[in-house]
C-alpha positions in Angstrom: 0.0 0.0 0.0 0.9 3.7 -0.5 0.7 4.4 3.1 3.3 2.7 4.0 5.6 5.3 2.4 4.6 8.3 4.6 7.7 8.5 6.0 9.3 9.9 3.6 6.9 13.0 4.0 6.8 13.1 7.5 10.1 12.0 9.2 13.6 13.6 9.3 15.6 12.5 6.0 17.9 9.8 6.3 16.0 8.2 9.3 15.0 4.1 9.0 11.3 3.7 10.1 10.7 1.4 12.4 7.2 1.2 14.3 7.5 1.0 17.9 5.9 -1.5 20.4 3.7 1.2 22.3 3.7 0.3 26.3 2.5 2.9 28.7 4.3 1.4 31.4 7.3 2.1 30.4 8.3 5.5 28.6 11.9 4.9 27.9 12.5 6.4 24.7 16.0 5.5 22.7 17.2 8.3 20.2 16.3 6.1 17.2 12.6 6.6 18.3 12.9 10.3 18.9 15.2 11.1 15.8 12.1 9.2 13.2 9.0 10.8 15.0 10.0 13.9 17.0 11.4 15.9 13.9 7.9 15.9 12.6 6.2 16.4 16.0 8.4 19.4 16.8 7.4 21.0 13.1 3.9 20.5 14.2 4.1 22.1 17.9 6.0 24.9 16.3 3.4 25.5 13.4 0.1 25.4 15.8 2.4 27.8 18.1 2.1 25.1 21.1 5.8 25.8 22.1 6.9 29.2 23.8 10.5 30.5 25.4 10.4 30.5 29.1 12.9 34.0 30.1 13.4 32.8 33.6 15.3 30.1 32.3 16.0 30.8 29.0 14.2 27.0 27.9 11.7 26.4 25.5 8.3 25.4 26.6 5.2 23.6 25.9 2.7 26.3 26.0 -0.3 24.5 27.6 -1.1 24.7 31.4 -0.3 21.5 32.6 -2.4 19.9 35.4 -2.2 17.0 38.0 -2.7 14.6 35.0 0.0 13.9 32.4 -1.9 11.2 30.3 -5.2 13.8 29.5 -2.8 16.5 29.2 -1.1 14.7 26.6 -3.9 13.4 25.2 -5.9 16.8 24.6 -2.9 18.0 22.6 -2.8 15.1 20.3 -6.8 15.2 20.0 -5.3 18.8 18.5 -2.2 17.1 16.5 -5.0 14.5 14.7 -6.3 17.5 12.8 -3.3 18.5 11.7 -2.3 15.2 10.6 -5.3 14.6 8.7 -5.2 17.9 6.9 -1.2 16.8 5.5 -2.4 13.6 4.5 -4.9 14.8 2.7 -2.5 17.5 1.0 -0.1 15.1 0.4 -2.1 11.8 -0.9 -4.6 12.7 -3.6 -6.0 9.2 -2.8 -6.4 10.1 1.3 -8.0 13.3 0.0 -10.6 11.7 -2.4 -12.0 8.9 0.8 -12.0 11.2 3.3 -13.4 14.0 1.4 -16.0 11.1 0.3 -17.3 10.2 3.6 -17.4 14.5 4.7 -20.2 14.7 1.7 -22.1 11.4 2.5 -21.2 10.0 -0.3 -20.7 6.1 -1.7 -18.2 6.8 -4.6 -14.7 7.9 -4.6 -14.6 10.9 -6.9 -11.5 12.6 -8.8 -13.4 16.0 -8.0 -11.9 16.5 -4.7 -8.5 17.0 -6.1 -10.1 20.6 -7.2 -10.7 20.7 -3.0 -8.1 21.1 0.3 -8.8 19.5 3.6 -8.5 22.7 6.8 -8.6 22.6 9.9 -11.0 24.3 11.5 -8.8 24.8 14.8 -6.1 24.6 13.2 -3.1 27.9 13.8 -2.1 27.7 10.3 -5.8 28.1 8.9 -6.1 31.2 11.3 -3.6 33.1 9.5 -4.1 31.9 6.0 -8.1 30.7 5.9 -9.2 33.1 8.7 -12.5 33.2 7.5 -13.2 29.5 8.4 -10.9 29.1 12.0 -13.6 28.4 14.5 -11.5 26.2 17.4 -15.2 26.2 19.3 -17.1 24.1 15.9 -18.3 21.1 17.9 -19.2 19.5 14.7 -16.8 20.0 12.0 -13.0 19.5 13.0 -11.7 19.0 8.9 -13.6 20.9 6.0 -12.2 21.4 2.4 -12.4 24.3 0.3 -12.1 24.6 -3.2 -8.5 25.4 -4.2 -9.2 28.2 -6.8 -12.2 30.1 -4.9 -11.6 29.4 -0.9 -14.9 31.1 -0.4 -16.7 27.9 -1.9 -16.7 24.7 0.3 -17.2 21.0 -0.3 -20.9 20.4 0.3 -22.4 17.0 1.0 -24.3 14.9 -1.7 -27.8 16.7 -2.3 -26.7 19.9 -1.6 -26.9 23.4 -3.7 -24.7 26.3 -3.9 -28.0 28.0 -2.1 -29.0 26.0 0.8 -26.2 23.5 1.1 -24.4 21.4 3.9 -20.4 21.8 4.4 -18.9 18.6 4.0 -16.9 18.2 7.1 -15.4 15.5 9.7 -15.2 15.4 13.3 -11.7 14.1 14.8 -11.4 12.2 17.5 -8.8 10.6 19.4 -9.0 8.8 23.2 -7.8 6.1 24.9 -11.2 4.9 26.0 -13.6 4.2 23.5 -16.7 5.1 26.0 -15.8 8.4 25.5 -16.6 8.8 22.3 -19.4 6.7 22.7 -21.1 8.8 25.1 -20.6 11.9 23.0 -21.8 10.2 19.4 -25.3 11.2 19.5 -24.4 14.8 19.5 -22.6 14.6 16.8 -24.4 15.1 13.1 -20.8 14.8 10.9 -19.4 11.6 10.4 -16.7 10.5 13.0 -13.1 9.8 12.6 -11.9 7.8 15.5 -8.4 7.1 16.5 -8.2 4.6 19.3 -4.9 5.3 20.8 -6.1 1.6 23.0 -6.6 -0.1 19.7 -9.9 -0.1 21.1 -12.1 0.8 17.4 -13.9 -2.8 17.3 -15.0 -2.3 20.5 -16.3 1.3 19.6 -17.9 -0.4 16.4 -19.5 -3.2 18.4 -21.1 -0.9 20.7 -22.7 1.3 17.8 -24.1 -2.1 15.5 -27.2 -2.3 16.5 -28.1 1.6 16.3 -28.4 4.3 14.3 -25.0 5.7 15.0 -23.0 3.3 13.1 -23.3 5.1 10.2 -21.0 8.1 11.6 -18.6 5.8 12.1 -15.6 6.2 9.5 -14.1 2.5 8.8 -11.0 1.7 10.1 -8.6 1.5 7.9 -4.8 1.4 6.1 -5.2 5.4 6.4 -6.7 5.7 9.6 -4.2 2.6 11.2 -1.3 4.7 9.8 -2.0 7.9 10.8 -2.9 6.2 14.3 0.5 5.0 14.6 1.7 7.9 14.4 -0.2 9.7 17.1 0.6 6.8 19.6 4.1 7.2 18.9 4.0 11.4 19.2 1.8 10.5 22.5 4.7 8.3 24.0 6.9 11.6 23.1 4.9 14.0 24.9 4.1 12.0 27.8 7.4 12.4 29.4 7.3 15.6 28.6 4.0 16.3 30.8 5.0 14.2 33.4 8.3 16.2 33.8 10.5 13.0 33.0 12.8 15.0 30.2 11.9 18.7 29.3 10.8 19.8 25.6 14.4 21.3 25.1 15.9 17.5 25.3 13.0 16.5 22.5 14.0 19.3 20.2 17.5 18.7 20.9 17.8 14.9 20.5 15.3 14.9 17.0 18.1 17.3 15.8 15.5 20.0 14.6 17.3 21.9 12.3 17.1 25.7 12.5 16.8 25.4 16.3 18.8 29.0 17.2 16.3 30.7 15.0 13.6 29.2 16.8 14.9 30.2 19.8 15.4 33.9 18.7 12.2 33.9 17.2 10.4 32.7 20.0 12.2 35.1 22.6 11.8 37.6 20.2 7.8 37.5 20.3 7.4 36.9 23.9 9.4 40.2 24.2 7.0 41.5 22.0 3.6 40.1 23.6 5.0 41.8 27.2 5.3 45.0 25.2 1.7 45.3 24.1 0.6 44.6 27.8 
């Protein structure tokens, strides 16, 4: 299958990839498993502007509060990272672009008329500043949308739809360790659902919704969502550590050799010095 090649988009060049075993219990990390996933993971952090430079001790930060509990913290910001993800997939893989974009409009066939289209973000930093007109972090029901590459006023609509009264095509994104939680939340939802069970836990999910009228929100697991879910566990096991105050973000950036690193640095000081300015 294609997607077994993503590495080549997403990892550090020269780097072998090797999928990790994922065990929670134990969060040792060698510097093989940094180097092939924290290269990309620190592009992403930097892009959605989740890292920050601390003055007081001249480190660079996560910039999320962190609270009594390492494992949601970490979780909530790869719920964030999923969106991302999806949204470079679907730039990078026509064929991720047509399937996904198929199941946003409700519809049965794969079509080459979503090449014309780009999956956003719709919390997503880097749609605030080029798309601002669609960044909404509070939509409850439409994490991805796409939006027609030569006229980004016009959006994907869903099958049945007109330019006058239409439906956005769109996908909620989510990503737990606990099945039930989606679950409980399903109902509320009236865009289809892309789950990525960070427990391996999707069959279960699945089961659960069989004999109801939910299934059909489901997205089916598959080679692109099993990929892309490999992926988040590993950036999880990254950030983990990171939460929990076993090695600081600086060692990440550090060990995944992130190149331009002293720019970063300057950059980041640079607009903190800025932000205390303006207040």
């Amino acid at each position: 299958m294609i997607y077994q090649n993503y590495g080549k988009f997403l990892y550090a060049p020269n780097t072998k990839v090797v999928v990790a075993h994922v065990n929670h219990k134990s969060l040792q990390l060698d510097e093989a498993n940094i180097a092939l996933y924290g290269y990309s993971l620190i592009d992403i952090l930097l892009s959605e502007s989740e890292i920050k430079f601390n003055p007081e001790n001249n480190q660079i930060i996560l910039s999320r509060l962190f609270t009594s509990n390492p494992h949601n913290d970490a979780t909530r910001l790869i719920g964030n990272i999923a969106e991302v993800l999806v949204t470079k997939f679907c730039k990078q893989y026509p064929e991720v672009n047509r399937i996904l974009g198929m199941y946003a409009r409700n519809a049965v066939k794969l079509s080459d008329s979503l090449d014309n289209y780009i999956a956003v973000a719709t919390g997503s930093q880097q749609t605030r500043y080029n798309y601002s007109m669609y960044y909404s972090p509070n939509d409850t029901q439409k994490d991805i949308i796409w939006l027609h590459k030569d006229n980004l006023e016009h959006q994907l609509l869903c099958i049945g739809s007109t330019s006058q009264s239409g439906k956005p095509a769109g996908l909620q994104v989510k990503t737990s360790h606990d099945y039930q939680y989606v679950l409980s939340s399903i109902k509320k939802y009236h865009y289809p659902i892309l789950y990525f069970d960070l427990n391996n836990d999707w069959s279960f999910l699945y089961r659960a919704l069989d004999k109801s009228d939910n299934l059909s929100k489901l997205i089916p697991h598959d080679d692109i969502t099993h990929e892309i879910k490999i992926i988040l566990i590993q950036y999880f096991n990254l950030l983990l550590p990171v939460f929990s105050g076993e090695y600081s973000l600086q060692y990440l950036i550090d060990m995944s050799k992130y190149e331009g690193y002293i720019d970063i640095l300057k950059g980041l000081e640079l607009s903190d010095l800025s932000h205390e300015k303006k207040l």
